[in-house]
C-alpha positions as CSV (number, residue, x, y, z in Angstrom):
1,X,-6.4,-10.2,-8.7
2,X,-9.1,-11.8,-6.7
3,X,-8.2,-10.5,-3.3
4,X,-10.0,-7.7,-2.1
5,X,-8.9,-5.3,0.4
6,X,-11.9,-3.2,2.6
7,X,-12.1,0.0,4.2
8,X,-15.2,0.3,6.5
9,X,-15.4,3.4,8.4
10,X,-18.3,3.7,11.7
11,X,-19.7,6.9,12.9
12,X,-21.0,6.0,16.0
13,X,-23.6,7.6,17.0
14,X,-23.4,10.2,20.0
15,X,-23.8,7.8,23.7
16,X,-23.4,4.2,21.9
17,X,-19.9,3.9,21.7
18,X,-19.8,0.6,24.6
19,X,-22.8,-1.0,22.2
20,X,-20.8,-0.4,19.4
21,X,-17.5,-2.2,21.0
22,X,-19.9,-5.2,22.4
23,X,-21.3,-5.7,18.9
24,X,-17.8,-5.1,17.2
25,X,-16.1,-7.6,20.2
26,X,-19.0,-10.3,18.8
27,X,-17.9,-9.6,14.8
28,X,-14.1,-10.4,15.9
29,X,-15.5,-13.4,17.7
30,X,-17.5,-14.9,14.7
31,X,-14.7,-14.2,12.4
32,X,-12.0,-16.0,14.1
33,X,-14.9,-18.8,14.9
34,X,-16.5,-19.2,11.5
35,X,-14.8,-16.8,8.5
36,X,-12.4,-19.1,6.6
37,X,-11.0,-16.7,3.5
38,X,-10.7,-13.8,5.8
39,X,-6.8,-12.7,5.5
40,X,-7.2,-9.3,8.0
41,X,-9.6,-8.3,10.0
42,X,-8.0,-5.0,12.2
43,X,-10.4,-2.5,14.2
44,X,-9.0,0.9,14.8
45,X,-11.0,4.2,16.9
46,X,-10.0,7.8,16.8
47,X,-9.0,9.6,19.9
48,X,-12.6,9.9,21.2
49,X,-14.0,7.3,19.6
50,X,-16.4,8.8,17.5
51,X,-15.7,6.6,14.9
52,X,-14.1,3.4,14.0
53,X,-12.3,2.2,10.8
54,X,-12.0,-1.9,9.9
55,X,-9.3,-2.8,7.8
56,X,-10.3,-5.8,6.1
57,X,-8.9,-8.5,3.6
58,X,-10.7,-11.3,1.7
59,X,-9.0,-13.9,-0.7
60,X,-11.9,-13.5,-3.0
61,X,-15.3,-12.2,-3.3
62,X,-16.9,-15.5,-2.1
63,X,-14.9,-15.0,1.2
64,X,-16.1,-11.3,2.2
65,X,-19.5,-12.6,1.2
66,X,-19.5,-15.5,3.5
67,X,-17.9,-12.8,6.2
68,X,-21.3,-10.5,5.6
69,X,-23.6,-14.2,6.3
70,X,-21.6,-14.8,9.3
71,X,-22.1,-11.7,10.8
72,X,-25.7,-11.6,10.8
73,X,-27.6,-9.9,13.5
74,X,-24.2,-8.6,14.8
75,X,-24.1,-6.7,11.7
76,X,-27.6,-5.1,12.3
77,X,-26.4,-4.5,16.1
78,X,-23.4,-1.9,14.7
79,X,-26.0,-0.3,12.2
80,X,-28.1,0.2,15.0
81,X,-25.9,2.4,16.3
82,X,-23.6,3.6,13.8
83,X,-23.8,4.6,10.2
84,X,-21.5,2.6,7.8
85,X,-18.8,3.7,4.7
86,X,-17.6,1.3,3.1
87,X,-14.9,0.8,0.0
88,X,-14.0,-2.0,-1.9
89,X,-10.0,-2.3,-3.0
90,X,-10.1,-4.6,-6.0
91,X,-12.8,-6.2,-8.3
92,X,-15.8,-7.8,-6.7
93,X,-17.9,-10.1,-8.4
94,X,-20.8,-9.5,-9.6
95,X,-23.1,-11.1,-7.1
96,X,-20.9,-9.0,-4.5
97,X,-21.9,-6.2,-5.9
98,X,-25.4,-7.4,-6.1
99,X,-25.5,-8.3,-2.2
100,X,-24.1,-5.1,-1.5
101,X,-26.2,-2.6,-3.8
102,X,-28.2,0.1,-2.2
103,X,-24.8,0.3,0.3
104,X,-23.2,3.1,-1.1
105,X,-20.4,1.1,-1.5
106,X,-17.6,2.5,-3.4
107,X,-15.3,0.3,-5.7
108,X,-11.8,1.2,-6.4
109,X,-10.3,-1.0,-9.3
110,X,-6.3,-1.4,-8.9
111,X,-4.1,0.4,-11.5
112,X,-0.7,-0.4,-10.4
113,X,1.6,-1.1,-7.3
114,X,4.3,-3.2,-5.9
C-alpha cells in the first residue's frame, strides 16, 4: 500500500484565526495549482475555530513530499501562528520520514480493513 492518508490537526493560536485562513486559502491554492499526486486535500474548523483539522491523501510518499516543497513559505505562515499534529496513515518512505523527523510525527501502519 503506497497511498498514504494524513491527519494534520492546527491549534491556532488565540487572535490569528483570519492569518491562519489567508495562509490556509494560499495552501488550497498551490495544491490545486502545482500538487500532482494529491488525492484529498479537505480543511475542517471546530465551532469556534480554535483549531483546524486537514484531511489529506497522497498516492505515495513522493507525492506528500512534493505537497510539503510546494507549500513553502505558506507552510511557515500557518506555523507562525498555529502549532501543528500530524499522523501518518500508511508506510512512508524512508526519506519521508527523514524530511519529517524532529516533527513529532506519528506513524500508524495499516493492519486490516475493507
Amino acid at each position: 500500500m503506497s497511498e498514504l492518508q494524513i491527519t494534520a490537526r492546527f491549534r491556532i493560536h488565540d487572535g490569528h484565526v483570519e492569518h491562519f485562513k489567508t495562509a490556509a486559502t494560499a495552501c488550497m491554492k498551490s495544491v490545486r495549482e502545482k500538487d500532482s499526486g494529491t488525492l484529498q486535500y479537505d480543511w475542517f474548523f471546530n465551532d469556534d475555530h480554535s483549531e483546524c483539522v486537514v484531511r489529506e491523501r497522497y498516492v505515495d510518499s513522493d507525492a506528500l513530499l512534493e505537497h510539503l516543497e510546494n507549500l513553502g513559505e505558506t507552510m511557515g505562515e500557518l506555523l507562525a501562528v498555529s502549532s501543528l499534529f500530524v499522523e501518518i496513515f500508511g508506510r512512508p518512505s524512508e526519506k519521508l520520514v527523514a524530511a519529517t523527523e524532529g516533527m513529532g510525527v506519528v506513524v500508524y501502519s495499516y493492519f486490516q480493513g475493507k
